[in-house]
C-alpha positions as CSV (number, residue, x, y, z in Angstrom):
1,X,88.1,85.3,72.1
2,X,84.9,83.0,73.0
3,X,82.8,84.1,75.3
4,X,84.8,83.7,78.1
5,X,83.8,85.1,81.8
6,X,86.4,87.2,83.2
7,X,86.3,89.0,86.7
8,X,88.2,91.8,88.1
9,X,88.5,92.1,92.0
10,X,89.6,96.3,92.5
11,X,89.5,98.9,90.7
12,X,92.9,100.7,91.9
13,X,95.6,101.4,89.5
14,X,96.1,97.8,88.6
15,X,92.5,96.8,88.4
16,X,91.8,99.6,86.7
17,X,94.2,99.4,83.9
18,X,93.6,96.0,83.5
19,X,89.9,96.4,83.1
20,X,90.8,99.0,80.7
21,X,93.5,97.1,78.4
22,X,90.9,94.3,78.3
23,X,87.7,96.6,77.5
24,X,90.0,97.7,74.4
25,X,91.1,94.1,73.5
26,X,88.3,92.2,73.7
27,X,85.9,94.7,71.7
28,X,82.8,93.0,73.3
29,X,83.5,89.0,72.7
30,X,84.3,88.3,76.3
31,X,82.7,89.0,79.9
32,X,84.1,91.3,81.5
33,X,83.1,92.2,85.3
34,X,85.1,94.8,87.7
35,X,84.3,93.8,91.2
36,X,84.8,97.5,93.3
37,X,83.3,99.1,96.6
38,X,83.0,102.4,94.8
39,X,82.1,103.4,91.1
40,X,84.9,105.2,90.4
41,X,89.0,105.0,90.0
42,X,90.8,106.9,92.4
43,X,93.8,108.9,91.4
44,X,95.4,108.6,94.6
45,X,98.3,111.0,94.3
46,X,96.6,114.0,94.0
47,X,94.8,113.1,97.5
48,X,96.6,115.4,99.4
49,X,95.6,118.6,97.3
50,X,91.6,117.4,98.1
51,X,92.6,117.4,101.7
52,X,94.3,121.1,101.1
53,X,91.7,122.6,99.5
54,X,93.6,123.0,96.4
55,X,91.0,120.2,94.1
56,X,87.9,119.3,94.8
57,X,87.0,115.8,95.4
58,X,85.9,114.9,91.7
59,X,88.5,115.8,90.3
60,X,90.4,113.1,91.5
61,X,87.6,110.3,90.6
62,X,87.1,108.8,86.7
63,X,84.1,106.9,86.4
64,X,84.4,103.5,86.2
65,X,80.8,102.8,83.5
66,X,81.7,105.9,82.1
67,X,85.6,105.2,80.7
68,X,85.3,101.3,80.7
69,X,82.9,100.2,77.5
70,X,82.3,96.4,77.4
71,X,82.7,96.1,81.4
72,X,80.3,95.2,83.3
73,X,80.5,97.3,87.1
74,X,79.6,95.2,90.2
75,X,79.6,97.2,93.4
76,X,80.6,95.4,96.3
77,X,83.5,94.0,98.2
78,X,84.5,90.5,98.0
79,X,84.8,88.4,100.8
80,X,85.8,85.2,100.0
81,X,87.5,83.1,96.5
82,X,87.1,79.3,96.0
83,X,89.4,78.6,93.3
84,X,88.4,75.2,92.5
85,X,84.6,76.5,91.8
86,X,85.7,79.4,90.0
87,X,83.1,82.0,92.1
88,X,84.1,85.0,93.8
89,X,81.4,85.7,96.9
90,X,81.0,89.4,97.9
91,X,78.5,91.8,99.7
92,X,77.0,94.6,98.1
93,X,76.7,98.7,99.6
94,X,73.5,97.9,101.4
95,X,74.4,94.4,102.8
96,X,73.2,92.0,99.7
97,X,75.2,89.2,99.2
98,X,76.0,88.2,95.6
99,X,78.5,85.3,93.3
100,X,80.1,85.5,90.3
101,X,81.6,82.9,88.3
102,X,84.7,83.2,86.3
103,X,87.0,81.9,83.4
104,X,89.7,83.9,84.4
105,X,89.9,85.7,87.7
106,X,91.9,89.3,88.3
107,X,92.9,89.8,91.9
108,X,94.1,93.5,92.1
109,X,92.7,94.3,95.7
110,X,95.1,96.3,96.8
111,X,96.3,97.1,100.1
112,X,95.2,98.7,103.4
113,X,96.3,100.7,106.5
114,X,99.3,99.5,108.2
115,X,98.9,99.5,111.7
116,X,101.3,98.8,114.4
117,X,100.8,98.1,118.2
118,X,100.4,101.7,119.6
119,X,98.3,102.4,122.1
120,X,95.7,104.6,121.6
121,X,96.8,105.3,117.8
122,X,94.1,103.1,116.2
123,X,91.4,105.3,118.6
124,X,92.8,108.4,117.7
125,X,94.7,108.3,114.7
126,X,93.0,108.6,110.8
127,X,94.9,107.0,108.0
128,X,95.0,108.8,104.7
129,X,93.8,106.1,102.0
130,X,90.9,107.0,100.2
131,X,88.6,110.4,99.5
132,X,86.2,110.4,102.6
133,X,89.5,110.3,104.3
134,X,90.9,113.7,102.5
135,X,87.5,115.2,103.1
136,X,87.5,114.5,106.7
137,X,90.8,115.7,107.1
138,X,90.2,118.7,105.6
139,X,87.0,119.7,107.3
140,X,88.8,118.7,110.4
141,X,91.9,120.5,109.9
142,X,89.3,123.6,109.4
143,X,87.3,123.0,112.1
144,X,90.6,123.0,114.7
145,X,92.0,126.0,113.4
146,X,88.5,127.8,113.5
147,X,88.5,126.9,117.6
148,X,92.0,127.9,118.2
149,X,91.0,131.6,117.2
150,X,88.5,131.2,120.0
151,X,90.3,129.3,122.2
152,X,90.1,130.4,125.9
153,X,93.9,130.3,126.5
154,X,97.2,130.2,124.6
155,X,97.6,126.3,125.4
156,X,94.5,125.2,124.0
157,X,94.9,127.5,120.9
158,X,98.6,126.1,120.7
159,X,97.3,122.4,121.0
160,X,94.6,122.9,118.4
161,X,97.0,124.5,115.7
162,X,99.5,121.7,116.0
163,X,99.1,118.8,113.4
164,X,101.1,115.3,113.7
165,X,101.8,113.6,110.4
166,X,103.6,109.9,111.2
167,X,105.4,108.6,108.0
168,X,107.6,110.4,106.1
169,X,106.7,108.4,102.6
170,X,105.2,109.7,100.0
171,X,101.9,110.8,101.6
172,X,103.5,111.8,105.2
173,X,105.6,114.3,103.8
174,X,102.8,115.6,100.7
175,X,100.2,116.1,103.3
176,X,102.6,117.9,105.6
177,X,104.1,120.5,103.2
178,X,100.1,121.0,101.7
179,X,99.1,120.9,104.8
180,X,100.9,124.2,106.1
181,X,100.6,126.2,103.3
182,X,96.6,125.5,103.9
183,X,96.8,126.4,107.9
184,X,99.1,129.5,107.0
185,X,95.9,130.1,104.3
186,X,93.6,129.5,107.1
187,X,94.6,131.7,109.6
188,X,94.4,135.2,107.7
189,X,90.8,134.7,107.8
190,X,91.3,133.2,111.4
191,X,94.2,134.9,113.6
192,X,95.3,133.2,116.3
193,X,96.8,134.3,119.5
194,X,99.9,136.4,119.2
195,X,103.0,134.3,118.5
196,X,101.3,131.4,117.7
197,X,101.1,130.3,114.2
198,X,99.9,126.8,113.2
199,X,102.5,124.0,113.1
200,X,102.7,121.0,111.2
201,X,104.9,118.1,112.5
202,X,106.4,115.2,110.5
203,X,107.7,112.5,112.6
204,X,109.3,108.6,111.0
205,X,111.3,105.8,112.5
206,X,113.8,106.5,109.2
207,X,117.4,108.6,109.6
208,X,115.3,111.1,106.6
209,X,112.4,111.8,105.1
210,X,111.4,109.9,101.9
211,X,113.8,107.6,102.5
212,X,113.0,104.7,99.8
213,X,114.3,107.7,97.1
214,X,117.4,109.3,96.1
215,X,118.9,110.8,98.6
216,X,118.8,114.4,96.5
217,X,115.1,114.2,96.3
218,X,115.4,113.7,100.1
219,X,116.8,116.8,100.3
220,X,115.3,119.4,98.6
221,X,111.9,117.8,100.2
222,X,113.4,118.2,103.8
223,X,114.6,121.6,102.6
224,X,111.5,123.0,101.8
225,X,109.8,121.4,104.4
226,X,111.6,122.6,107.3
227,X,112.0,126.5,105.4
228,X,107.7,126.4,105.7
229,X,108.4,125.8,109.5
230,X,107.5,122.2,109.4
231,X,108.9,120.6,112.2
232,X,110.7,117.2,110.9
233,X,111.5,114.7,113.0
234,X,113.2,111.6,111.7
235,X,114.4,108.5,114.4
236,X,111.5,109.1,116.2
237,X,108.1,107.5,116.5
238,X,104.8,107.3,118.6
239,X,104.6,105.4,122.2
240,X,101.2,105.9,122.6
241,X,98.3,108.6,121.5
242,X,95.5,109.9,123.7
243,X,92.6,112.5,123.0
244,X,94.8,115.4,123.9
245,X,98.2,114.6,122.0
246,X,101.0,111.9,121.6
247,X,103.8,110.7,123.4
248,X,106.8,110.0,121.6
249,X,109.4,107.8,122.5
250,X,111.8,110.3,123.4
251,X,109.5,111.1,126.5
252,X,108.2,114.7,125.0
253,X,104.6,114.8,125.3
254,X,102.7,116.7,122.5
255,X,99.8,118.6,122.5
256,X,97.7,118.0,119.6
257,X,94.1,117.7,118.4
258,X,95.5,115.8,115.0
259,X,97.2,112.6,114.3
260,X,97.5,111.2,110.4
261,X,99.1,108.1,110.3
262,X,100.9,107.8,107.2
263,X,103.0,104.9,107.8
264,X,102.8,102.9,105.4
265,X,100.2,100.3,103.8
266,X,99.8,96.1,104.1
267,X,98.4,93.7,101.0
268,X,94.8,93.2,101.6
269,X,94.1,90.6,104.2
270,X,92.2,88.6,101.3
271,X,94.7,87.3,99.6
272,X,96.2,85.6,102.8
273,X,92.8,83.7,102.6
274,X,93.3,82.1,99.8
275,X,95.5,79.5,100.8
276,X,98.7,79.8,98.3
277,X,101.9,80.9,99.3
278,X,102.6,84.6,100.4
279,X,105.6,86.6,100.4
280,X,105.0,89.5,103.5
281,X,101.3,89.1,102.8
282,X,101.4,89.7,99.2
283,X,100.3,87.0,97.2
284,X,103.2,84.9,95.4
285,X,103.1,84.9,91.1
286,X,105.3,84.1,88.7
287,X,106.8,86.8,86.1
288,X,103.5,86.5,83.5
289,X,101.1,87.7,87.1
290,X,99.8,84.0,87.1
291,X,98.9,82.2,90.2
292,X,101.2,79.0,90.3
293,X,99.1,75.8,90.5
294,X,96.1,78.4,88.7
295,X,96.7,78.9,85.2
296,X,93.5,81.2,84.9
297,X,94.4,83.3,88.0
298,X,96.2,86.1,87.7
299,X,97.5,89.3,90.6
300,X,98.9,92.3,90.3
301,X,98.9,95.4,92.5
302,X,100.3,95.7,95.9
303,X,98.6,92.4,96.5
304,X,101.0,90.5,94.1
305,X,104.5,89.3,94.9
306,X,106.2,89.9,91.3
307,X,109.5,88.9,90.6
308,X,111.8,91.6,90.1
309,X,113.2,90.5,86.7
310,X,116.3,93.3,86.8
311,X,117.2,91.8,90.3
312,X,116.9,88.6,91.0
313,X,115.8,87.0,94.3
314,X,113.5,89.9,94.7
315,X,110.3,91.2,94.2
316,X,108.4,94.9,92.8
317,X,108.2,97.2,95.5
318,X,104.3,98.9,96.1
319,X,104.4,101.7,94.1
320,X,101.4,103.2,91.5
321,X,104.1,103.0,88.9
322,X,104.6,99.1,88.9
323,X,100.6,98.6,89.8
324,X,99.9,100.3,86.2
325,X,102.2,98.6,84.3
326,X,101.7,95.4,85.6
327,X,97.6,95.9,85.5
328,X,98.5,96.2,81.3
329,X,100.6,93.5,81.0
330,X,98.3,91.2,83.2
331,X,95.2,92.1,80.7
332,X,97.6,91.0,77.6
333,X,98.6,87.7,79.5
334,X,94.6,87.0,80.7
335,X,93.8,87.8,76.7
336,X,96.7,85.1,75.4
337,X,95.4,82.6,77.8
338,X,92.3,82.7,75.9
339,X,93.9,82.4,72.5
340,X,94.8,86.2,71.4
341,X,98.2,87.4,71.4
342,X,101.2,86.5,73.2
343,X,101.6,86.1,76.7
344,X,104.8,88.3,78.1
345,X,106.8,88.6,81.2
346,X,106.6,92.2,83.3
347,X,109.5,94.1,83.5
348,X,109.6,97.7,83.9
349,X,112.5,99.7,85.3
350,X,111.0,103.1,87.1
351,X,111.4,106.1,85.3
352,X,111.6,108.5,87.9
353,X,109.8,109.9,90.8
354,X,108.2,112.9,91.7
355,X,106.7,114.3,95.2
356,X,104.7,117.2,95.1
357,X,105.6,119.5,98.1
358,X,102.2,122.2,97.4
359,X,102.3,125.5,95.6
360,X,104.9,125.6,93.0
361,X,107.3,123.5,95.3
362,X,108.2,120.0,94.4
363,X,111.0,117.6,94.1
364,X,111.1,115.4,91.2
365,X,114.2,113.0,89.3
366,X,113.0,112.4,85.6
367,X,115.0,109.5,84.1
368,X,117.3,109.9,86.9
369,X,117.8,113.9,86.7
370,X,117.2,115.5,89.8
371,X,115.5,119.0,89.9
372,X,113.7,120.9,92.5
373,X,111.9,124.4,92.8
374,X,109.3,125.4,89.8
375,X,111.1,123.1,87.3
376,X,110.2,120.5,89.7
377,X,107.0,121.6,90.2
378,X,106.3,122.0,86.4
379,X,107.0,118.4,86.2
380,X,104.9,116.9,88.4
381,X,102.0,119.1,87.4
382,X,103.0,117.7,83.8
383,X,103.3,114.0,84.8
384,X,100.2,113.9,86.7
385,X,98.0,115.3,83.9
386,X,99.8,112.5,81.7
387,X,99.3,110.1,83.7
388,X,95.7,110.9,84.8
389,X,93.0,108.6,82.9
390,X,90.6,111.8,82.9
391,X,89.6,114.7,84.5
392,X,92.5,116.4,83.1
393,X,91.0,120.0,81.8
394,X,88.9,120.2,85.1
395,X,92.4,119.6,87.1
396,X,94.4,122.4,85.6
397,X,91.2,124.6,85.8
398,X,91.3,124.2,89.9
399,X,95.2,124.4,89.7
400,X,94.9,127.9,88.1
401,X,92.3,128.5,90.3
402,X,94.3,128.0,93.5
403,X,97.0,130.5,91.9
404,X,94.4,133.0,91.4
405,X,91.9,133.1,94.1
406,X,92.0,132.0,97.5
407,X,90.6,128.6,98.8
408,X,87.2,128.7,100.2
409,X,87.5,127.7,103.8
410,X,84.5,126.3,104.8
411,X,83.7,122.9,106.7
412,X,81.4,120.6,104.7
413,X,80.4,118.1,107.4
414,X,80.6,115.1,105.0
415,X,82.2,112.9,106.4
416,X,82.2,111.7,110.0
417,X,85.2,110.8,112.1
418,X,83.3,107.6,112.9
419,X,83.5,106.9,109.3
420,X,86.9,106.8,108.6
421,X,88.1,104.2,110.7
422,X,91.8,103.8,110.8
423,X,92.1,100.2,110.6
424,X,89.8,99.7,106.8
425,X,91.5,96.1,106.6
426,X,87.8,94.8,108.2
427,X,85.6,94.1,105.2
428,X,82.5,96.2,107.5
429,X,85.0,98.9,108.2
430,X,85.8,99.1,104.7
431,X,82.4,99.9,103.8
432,X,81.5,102.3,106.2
433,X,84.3,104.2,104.8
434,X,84.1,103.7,100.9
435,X,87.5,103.4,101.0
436,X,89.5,102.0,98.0
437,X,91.9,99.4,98.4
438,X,95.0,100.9,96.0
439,X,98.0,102.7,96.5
440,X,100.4,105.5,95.9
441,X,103.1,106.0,93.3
């Protein structure tokens, strides 16, 4: 390799890994800059167990200068692309505005919040995407069940111990089944009124919960769901949220102090800017992540559109799993564009899934076997330490912790509700909350 200037826009799972696969290949004879909001990668599905008390927030974060030699780290959030001058224009944590230049340009921004047109929900409703998120939840979750043990009457108790999760993905249903086991936690050091216990609901448009996944996974996750007391309703959504609860579109009004909206996420509005051609939003690429027209622009992530090579006539879905892989293979290709190696196509058939469902619950299909219980939950534990890029010893540690000692149940006051805007697709919003711009498995 010359000297050759690449950028990196996000530093999700694709971004990440790309920025990664490069450090290693180019051993110093190229440029490398990773363009992220934050200094660090954010192993997003272990979110919910920050929001539960079970990690703490670290854990979840790898440094970005600190596992990437030969990158260069510029924090900020870019803002606009000209691909016929080759610069990428962005604006720094404290409002500086800066350009880079590039040879060859990475776009793996992400996604965002998915909102729909619900009254009230983006006033009252907090998505789940990044840490300050998790910590707001869980200092929020704290806070309510610390006022229901005061609460003047049985009502307002009631209302403050209920929690709305809408979504029943992947995050929906992890932060519901963590999230009761962590109100049943709370409330021996906080007893409510007699006969009220705190009570998680999981509400989603779809006939079951997790419903992209087998429908045995399914299953065993609305199983153990609904044995916790979590109340799962599927074929139903929101018609509008107020301050003091939600009404759903069968007519019941409920009272709540909590809303998580979990529905789902949207490719980053940036890529829409660039004027190329967009499949739902995410930007259109051929198999080898290139840019059509843009031989030295490459995407991958949930902002790409890549085809599906084992089905034709369609395209990866959003998942962590494809966003990893194809953050590899997009490094090799951006390294044989510039004379070293051999560019390849992605294909990557999943492997299996796994959903973590708190304690030693879980549900989880290895290469297509389906297991559930503390198997399951071995399993996950087991693919997330593989999978994790660091942290690992200081993971298990807390996870032995957890098993050993109960959680400290305190509010830290980090994070303001103001700061966690639910729609993060707004550049200034974005800031304000440090969120990342990557998602799930």
């Amino acid at each position: 390799m010359s000297r050759s200037r690449i950028v990196i826009v996000g530093a999700g799972f694709a971004g990440y890994r790309t920025a990664r696969t490069l450090s290693r290949l180019s051993r110093g004879k190229a440029d490398i800059t990773l363009l992220n909001p934050t200094d660090y990668f954010l192993y997003l599905p272990l979110l919910p167990q920050v929001a539960a008390g079970v990690l703490e927030p670290r854990r979840v974060t790898v440094s970005l200068s600190g596992t990437l030699p030969h990158v260069r780290l510029v924090l900020g959030e870019a803002d606009d692309i000209d691909l016929d001058r080759r610069t990428v224009r962005y604006q720094g944590p404290e409002g500086d505005r800066g350009e880079l230049s590039y040879d060859r340009l990475v776009l793996a921004v992400g996604s965002v919040n998915k909102l729909l047109p619900v009254p009230g929900v983006a006033e009252h409703a907090h998505g789940f995407r990044g840490l300050p998120e998790a910590l707001y939840l869980r200092d929020h979750v704290t806070r309510q069940i610390e006022l229901a043990a005061i609460a003047p009457d049985p009502e307002t108790c009631r209302a403050r111990s209920t929690f709305v999760v809408v979504g029943a993905g992947y995050t929906g249903t992890e932060v519901a089944a963590h999230g009761q086991l962590f109100t049943d936690e709370l409330v021996r050091k906080h007893a409510l009124r007699k006969g009220i216990r705190p009570h998680w609901m999981l509400l989603d448009i779809a006939p079951r919960v997790l419903p992209e996944l087998d429908r045995r996974l399914s299953d065993t996750a609305d199983r153990v769901l609904r044995g916790r007391g979590v109340g799962v309703r599927t074929r139903t959504s929101v018609k509008e949220a107020t301050r003091d609860g939600v009404l759903l579109d069968d007519g019941q009004f409920v009272d709540t102090r909590t809303l998580v909206w979990c529905v789902g996420v949207r490719p980053d509005p940036l890529v829409g800017d660039l004027g190329r051609p967009l499949e739902r939003g995410r930007l259109l690429v051929d198999p080898f992540l290139n840019v059509p027209g843009h031989p030295d622009v490459f995407a991958c992530g949930d902002a790409a559109a890549v085809p599906d090579l084992y089905n034709p006539g369609q395209y990866t879905t959003m998942t962590g799993q494809h966003a990893w892989r194809q953050g590899k293979v997009a490094a090799r290709n951006v390294a044989a564009s510039l004379g070293f190696g051999e560019r390849r196509a992605y294909r990557h058939r999943p492997v299996g899934f796994t959903v973590d469902l708190g304690g030693v619950k879980a549900a989880a299909n290895p290469f297509g076997v389906p297991l559930s219980g503390p198997l399951a939950g071995a399993v996950t534990h087991g693919y997330h330490l593989a999978a994790m890029p660091g942290n690992r010893v200081r993971v298990a540690a807390d996870w032995l912790l957890d098993a050993v000692l109960p959680r400290q149940a305190v509010q830290l006051g980090l994070v303001r509700s103001w700061a966690v805007p639910l729609d993060t697709a707004s550049p200034e919003l974005a800031r304000m909350s440090g969120a990342p711009r990557e998602d799930s498995r």
